[in-house]
Backbone as a chain_set.jsonl record, in Angstrom:
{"seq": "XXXXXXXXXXXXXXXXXXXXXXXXXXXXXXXXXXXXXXXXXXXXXXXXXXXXXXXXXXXXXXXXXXXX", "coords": {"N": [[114.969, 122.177, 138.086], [113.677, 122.075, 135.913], [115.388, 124.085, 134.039], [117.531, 122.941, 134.282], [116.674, 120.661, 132.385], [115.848, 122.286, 130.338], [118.318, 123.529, 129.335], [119.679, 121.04, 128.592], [117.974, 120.506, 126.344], [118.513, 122.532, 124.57], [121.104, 122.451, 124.2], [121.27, 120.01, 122.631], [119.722, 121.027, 120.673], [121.216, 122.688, 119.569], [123.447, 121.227, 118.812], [122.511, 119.675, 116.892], [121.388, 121.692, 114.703], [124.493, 122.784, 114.498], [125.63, 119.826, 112.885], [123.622, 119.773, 110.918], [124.466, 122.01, 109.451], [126.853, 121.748, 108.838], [126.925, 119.761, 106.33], [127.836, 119.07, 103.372], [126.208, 120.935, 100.442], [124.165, 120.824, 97.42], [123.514, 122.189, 94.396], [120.222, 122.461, 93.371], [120.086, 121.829, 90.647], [122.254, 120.829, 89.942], [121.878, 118.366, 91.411], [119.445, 116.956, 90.07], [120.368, 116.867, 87.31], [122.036, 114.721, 88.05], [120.516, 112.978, 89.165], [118.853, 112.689, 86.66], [120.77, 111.498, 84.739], [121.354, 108.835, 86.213], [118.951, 107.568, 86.063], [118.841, 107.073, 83.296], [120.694, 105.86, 82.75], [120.105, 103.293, 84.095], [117.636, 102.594, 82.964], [117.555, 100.341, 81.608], [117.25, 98.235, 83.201], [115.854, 98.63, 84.791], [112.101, 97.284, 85.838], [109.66, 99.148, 85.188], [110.181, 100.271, 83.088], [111.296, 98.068, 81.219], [109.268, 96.186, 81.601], [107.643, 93.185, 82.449], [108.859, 89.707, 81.632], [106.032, 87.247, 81.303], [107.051, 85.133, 82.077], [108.644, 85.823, 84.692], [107.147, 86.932, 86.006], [106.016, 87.217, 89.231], [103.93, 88.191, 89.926], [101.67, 87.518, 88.413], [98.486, 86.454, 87.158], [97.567, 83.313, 88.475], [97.358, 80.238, 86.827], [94.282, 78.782, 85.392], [93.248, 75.887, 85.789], [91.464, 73.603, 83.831], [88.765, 71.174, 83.393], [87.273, 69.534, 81.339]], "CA": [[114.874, 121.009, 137.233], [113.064, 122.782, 134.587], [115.79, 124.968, 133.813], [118.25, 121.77, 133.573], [115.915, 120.234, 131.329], [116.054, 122.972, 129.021], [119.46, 123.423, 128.641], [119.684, 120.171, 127.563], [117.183, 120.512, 124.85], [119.117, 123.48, 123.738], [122.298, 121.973, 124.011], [121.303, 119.041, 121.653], [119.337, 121.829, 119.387], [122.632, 123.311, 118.568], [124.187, 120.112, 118.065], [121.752, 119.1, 115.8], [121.607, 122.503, 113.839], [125.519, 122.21, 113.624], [125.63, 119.085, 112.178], [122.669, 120.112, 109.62], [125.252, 123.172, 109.211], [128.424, 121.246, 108.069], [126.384, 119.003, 105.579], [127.834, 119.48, 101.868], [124.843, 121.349, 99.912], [124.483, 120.509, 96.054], [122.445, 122.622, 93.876], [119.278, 121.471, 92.877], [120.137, 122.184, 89.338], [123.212, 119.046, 89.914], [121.16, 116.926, 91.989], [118.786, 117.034, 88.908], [121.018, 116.214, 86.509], [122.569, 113.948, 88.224], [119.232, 112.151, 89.11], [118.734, 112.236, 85.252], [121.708, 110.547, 84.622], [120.784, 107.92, 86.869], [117.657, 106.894, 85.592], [119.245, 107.043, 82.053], [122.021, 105.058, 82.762], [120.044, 102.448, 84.475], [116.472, 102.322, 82.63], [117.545, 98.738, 80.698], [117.06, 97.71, 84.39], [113.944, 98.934, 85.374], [110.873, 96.548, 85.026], [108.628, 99.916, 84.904], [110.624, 101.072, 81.579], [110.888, 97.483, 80.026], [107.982, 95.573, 81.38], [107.999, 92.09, 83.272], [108.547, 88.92, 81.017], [104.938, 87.115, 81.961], [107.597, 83.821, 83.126], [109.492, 85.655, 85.292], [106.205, 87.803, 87.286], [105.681, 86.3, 90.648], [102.342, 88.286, 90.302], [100.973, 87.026, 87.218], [97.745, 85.786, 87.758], [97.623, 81.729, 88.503], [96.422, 79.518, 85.819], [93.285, 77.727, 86.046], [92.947, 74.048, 84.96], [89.854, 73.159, 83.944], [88.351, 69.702, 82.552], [86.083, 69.55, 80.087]], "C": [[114.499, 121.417, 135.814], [114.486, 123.432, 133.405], [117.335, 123.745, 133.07], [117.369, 121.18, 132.609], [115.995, 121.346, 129.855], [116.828, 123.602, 128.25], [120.329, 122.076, 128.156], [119.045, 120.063, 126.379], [118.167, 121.634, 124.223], [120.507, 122.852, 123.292], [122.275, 121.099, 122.654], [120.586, 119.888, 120.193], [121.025, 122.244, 118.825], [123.473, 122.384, 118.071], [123.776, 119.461, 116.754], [122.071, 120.235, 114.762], [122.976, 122.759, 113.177], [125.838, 121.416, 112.9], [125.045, 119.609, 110.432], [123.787, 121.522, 108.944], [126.685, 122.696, 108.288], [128.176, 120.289, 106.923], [127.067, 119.607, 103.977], [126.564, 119.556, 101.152], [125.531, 121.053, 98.461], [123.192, 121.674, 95.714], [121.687, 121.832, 92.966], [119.299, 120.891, 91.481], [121.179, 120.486, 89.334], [122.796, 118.049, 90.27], [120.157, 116.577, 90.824], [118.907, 116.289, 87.727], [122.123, 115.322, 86.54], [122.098, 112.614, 88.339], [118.965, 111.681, 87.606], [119.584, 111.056, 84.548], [122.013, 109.602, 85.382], [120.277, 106.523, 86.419], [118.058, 106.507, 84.148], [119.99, 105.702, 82.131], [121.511, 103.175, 83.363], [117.971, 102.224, 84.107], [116.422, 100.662, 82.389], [117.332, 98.132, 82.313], [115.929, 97.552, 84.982], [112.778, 98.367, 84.571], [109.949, 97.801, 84.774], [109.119, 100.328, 83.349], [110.182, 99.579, 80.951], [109.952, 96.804, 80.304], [108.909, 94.392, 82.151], [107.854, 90.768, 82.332], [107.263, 87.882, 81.652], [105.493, 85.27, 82.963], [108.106, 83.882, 84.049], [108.463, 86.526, 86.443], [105.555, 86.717, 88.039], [104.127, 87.287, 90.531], [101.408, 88.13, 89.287], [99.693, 86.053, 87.621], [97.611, 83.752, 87.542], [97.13, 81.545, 87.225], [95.563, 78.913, 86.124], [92.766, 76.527, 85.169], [91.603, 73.844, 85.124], [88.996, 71.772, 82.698], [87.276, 69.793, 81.98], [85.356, 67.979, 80.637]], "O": [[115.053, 121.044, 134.78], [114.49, 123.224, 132.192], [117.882, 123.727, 131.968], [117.826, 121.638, 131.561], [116.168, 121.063, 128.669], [116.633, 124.097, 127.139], [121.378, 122.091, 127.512], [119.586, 119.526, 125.413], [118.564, 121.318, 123.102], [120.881, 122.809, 122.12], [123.044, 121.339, 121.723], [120.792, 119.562, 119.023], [121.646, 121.99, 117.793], [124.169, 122.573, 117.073], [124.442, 118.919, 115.873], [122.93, 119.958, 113.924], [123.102, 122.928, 111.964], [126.464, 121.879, 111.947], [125.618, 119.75, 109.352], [123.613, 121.817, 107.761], [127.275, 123.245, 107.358], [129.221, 119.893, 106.406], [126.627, 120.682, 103.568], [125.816, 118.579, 101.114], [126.732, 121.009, 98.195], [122.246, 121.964, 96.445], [122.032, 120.972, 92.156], [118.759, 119.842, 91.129], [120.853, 119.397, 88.862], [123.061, 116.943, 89.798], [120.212, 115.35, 90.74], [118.147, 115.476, 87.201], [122.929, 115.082, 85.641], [122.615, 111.555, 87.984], [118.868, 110.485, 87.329], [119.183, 110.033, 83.991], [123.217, 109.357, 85.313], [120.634, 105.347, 86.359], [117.518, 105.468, 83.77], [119.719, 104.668, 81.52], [122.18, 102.158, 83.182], [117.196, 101.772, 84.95], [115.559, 99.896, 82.818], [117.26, 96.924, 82.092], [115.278, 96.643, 85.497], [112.427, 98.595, 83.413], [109.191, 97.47, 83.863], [108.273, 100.687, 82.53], [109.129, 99.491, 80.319], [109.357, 96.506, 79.268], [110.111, 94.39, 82.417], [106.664, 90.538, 82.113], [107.565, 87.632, 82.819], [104.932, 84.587, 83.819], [108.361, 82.865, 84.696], [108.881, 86.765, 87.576], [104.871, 85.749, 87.707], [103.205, 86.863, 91.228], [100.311, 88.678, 89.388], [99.855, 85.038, 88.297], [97.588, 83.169, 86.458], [96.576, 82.422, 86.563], [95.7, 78.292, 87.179], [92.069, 76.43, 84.159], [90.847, 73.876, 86.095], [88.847, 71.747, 81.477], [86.297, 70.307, 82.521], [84.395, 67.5, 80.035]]}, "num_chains": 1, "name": "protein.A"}
């Protein structure tokens, strides 16, 4: 039983390691500057670059009414 058991684990190791084997690799250097050109291309988007108008933040703190 043992012995079946662990040629299934192997079996699916090599399946796995093939897979991970046929994967198209990029160098880091492209993924990089590809990432760059990304973030570039899509800053005018990002509330962390321009900020959150204070009408349109759902976490803006409440207002508090208060009577004189």
């Amino acid at each position: 039983m043992s012995g079946t058991s662990n040629l299934a684990t192997m079996k699916k190791l090599v399946q796995q390691l093939r897979l991970e084997a046929s994967l198209k690799r990029v160098k880091v250097s492209q993924a990089a500057a590809e990432l760059k050109q990304f973030c570039l291309q899509n800053e005018a988007h990002d509330p962390l670059m321009t900020g959150v108008s204070s009408s349109t933040n759902p976490f803006r703190p409440p207002k508090v009414c208060s009577f004189l």
